[in-house]
C-alpha positions in Angstrom: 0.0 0.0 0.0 1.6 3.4 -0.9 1.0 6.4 1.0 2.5 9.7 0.7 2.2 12.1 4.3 3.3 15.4 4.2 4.5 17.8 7.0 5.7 20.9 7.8 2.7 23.1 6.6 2.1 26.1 9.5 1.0 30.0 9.8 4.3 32.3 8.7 4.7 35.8 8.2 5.5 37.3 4.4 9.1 37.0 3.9 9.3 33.9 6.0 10.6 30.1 5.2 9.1 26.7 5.6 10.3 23.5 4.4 7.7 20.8 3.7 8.3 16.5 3.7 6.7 14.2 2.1 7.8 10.9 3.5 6.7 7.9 1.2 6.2 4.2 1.6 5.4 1.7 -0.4 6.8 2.6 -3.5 10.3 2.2 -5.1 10.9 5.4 -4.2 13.9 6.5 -6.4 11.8 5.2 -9.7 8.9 7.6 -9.7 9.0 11.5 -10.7 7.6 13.2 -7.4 6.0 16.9 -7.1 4.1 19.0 -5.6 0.8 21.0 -6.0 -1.0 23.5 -3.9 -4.6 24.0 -3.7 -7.0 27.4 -2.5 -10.8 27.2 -1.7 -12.7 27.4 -5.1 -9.7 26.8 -7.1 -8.1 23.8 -9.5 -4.9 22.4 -7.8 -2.6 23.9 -9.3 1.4 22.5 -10.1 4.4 23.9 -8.2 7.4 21.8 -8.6 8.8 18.7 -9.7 11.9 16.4 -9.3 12.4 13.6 -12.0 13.0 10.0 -10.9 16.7 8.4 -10.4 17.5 7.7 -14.3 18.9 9.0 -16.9 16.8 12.7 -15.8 18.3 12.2 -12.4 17.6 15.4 -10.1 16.2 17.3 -13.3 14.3 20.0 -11.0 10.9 22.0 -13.0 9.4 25.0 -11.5 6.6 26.6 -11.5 6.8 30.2 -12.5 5.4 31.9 -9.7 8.0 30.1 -7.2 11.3 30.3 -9.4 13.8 31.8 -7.2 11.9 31.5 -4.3 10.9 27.1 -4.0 13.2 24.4 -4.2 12.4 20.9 -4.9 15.3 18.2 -3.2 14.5 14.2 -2.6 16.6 11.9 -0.3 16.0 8.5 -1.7 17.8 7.2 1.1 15.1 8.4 3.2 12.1 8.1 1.1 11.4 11.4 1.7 11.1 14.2 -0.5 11.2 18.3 0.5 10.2 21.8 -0.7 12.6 24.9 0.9 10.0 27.5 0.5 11.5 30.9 1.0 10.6 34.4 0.9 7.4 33.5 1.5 3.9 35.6 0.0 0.5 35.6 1.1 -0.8 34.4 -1.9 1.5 31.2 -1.3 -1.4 30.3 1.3 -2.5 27.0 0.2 -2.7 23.7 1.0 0.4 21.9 -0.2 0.4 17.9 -1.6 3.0 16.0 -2.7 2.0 13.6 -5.7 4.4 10.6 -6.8 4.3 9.1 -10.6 5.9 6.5 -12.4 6.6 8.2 -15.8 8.4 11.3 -16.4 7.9 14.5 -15.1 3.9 16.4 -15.9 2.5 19.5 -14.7 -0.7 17.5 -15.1 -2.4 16.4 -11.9 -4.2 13.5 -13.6 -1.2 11.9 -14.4 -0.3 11.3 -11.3 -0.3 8.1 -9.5 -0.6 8.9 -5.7 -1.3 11.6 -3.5 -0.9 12.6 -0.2 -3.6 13.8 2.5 -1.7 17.4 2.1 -0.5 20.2 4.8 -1.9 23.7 5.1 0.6 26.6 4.7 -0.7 29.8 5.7 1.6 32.9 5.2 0.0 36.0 6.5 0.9 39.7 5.4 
């Protein structure tokens, strides 16, 4: 059975830093392209980042544009766990945050993905 659980989701101020986990089981971890998504009430979940599995890509790291600079996406496949620095931190970053796990190469699209966690809320107030 695979499951995915994030943590590290909390209230922050603008400006501030976080750094989410997604620990996975389950799953040959270093064969599947991992990312995340965020989520707001009334809106689609939207891509953030991605981190291609442990081949030939290895590390490839894709961005969303509205967190280039700012995110960074980072797997330890000794740990099963993968992680998102998130720095300098905006309002509208508020969302909640899943990490999604897929055995194929790297998508921006969500239905392509094969699991999903339960997701952690990150609230960055102004």
């Amino acid at each position: 059975q695979v499951q995915l659980v994030e943590s590290g989701g909390r209230l922050v101020q603008a400006g501030g830093s976080l750094r989410l986990s997604c620990a996975a089981s389950g799953l040959t971890f270093s064969s599947y392209t991992l990312a995340w998504f965020r989520q707001t009430p009334g809106k689609e979940r939207e891509f953030v980042s991605g981190i291609s599995w442990s081949g030939s890509w290895s590390g490839n790291t894709f961005y969303a544009d509205f967190v280039k600079g700012r995110f960074t996406i980072s797997r330890d496949n000794t740990k099963n766990t993968l992680y998102l620095q998130m720095n300098s931190l905006k309002p509208e970053d508020t969302a909640v945050y899943y990490c999604a796990a897929r055995n194929g190469v790297w998508t921006t699209h969500l239905s392509e993905y094969d699991y999903w966690g339960q997701g952690t809320q990150v609230t960055v107030s102004s």
